[in-house]
C-alpha positions as CSV (number, residue, x, y, z in Angstrom):
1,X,-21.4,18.3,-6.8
2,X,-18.2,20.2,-5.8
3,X,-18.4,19.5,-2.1
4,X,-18.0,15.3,-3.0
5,X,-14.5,16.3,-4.4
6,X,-13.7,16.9,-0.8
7,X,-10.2,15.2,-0.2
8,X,-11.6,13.2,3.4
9,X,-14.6,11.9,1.8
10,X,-13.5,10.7,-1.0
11,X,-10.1,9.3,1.0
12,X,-13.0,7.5,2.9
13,X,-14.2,6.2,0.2
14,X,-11.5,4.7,-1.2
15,X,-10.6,3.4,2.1
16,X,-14.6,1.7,2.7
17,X,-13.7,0.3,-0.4
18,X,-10.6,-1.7,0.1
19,X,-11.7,-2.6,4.1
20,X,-14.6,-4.3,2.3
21,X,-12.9,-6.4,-0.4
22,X,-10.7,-6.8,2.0
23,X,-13.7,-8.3,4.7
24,X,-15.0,-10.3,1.6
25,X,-11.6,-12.2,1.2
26,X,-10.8,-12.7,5.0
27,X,-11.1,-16.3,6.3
28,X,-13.4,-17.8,8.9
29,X,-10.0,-19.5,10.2
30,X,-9.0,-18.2,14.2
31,X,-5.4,-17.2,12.3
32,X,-7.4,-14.3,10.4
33,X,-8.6,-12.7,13.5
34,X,-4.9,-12.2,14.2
35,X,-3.7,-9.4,11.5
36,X,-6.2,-9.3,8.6
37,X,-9.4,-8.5,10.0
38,X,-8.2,-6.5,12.5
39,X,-6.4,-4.5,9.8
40,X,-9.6,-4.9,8.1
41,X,-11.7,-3.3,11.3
42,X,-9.0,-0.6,11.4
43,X,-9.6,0.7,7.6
44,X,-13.2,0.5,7.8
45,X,-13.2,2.7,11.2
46,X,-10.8,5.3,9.5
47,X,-13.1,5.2,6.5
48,X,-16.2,6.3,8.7
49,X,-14.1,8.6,10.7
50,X,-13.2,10.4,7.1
51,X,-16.6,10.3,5.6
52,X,-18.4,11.8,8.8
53,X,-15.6,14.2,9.4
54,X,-16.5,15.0,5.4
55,X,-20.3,15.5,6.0
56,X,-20.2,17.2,9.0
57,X,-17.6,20.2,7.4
58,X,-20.4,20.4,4.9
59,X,-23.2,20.4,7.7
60,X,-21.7,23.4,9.5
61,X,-20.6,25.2,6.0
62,X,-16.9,25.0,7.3
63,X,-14.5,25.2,3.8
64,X,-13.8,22.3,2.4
65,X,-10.6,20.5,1.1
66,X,-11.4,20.1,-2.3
67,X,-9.2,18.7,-4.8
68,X,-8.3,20.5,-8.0
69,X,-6.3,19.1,-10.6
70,X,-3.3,21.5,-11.8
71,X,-0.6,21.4,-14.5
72,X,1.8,20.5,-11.7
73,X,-0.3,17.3,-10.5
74,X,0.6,16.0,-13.8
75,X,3.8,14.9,-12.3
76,X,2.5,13.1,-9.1
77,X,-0.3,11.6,-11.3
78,X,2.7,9.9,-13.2
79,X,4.3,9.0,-9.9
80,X,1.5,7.3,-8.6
81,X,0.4,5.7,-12.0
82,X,4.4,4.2,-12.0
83,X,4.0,3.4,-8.6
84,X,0.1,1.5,-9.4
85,X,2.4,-0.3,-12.3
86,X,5.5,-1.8,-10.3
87,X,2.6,-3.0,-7.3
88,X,0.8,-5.0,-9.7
89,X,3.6,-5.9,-11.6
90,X,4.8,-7.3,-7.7
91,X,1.0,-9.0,-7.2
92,X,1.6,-10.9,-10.5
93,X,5.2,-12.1,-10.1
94,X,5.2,-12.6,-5.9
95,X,4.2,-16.5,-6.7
96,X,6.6,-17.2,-9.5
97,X,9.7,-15.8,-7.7
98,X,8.5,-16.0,-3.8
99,X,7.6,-13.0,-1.3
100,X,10.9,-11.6,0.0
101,X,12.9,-11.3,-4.2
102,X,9.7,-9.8,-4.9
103,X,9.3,-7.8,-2.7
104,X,12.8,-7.1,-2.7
105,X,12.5,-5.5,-6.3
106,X,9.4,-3.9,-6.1
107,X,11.0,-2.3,-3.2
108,X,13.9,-1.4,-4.8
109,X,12.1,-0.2,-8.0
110,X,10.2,2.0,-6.1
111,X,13.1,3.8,-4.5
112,X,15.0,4.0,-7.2
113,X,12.3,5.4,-9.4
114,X,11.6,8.3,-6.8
115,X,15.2,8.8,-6.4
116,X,15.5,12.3,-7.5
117,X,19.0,12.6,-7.8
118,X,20.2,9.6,-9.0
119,X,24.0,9.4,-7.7
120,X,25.7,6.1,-7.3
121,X,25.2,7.1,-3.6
122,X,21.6,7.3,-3.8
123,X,21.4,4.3,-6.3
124,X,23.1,2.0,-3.6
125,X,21.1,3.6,-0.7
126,X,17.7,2.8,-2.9
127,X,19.2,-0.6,-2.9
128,X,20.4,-1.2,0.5
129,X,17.5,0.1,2.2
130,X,15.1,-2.7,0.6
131,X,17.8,-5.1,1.5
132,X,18.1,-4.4,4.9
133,X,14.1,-3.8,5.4
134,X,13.9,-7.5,3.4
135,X,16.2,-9.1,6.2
136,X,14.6,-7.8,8.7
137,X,10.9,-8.6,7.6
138,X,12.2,-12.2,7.1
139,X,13.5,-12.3,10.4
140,X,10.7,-11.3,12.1
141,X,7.6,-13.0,9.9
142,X,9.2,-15.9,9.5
143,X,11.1,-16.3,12.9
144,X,9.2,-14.4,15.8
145,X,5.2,-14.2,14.2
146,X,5.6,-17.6,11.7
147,X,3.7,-16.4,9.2
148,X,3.6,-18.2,6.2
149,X,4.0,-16.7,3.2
150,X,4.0,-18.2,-0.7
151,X,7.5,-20.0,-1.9
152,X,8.5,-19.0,-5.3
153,X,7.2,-21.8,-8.2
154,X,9.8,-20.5,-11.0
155,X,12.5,-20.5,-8.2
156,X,11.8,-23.5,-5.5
157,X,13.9,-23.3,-2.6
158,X,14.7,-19.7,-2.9
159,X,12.4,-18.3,-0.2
């Protein structure tokens, strides 16, 4: 039972996971052949490539990577539960405000949140960082690939 707390199998499961919900909700459209089942392929390739790597250190007895929880992994269990919180929290509220202010500040959020020293410095970098990466993202989605992507509904116009 210890050896399926191995950190690449259980990565790889995780991983067959999401490349399979994510297969279920591709289109049949030429477009999704273009980024998200390719993406898709990708994810399910690195899962198998994890979850034989995984067997095969059990096979030939090699140690293992297993994961053990410790008082200090309370910390990045917060981080990562926080983290879990402002995604969702930017999957709920992408369609009210549009893709790039939501994005915007779940971006910001994030970096400010893991901003460990939190100068005005840092606090304007955690900012400006998102702001720029925002721009840019725009620029090149909407400009160079012409990807569409959903308009705010409690905010029209202000995509």
């Amino acid at each position: 039972m210890q050896k399926l707390m191995d950190r690449d199998f259980l990565a790889g499961l995780v991983l067959f996971f999401i490349g399979l919900v994510s297969f279920a909700k591709a289109g049949a459209d030429v477009m999704d052949w273009a980024f998200p089942l390719l993406a898709t392929y990708f994810i399910l390739f690195a899962a198998t490539v994890l979850v034989v790597r995984a067997i095969y250190a059990v096979v030939a007895e090699r140690a293992t990577d297993i994961i053990r929880f410790g008082a200090e992994d309370r910390t990045v269990s917060l981080d990562v539960f926080t983290f879990l919180v402002i995604a969702l929290v930017f999957l709920l509220v992408m369609y009210g405000l549009g893709f790039w202010l939501s994005s915007f500040l779940m971006l910001s959020l994030a970096s400010i949140y893991m901003t460990q020293n939190r100068t005005f410095y840092n606090v304007a970098l955690a900012i400006g960082v998102p702001l720029a990466t925002c721009i840019v993202a725009y620029v090149v989605f909407q400009h160079v690939f012409y990807v569409p992507l959903p308009d705010g509904a409690w905010l029209p116009g202000a995509d």
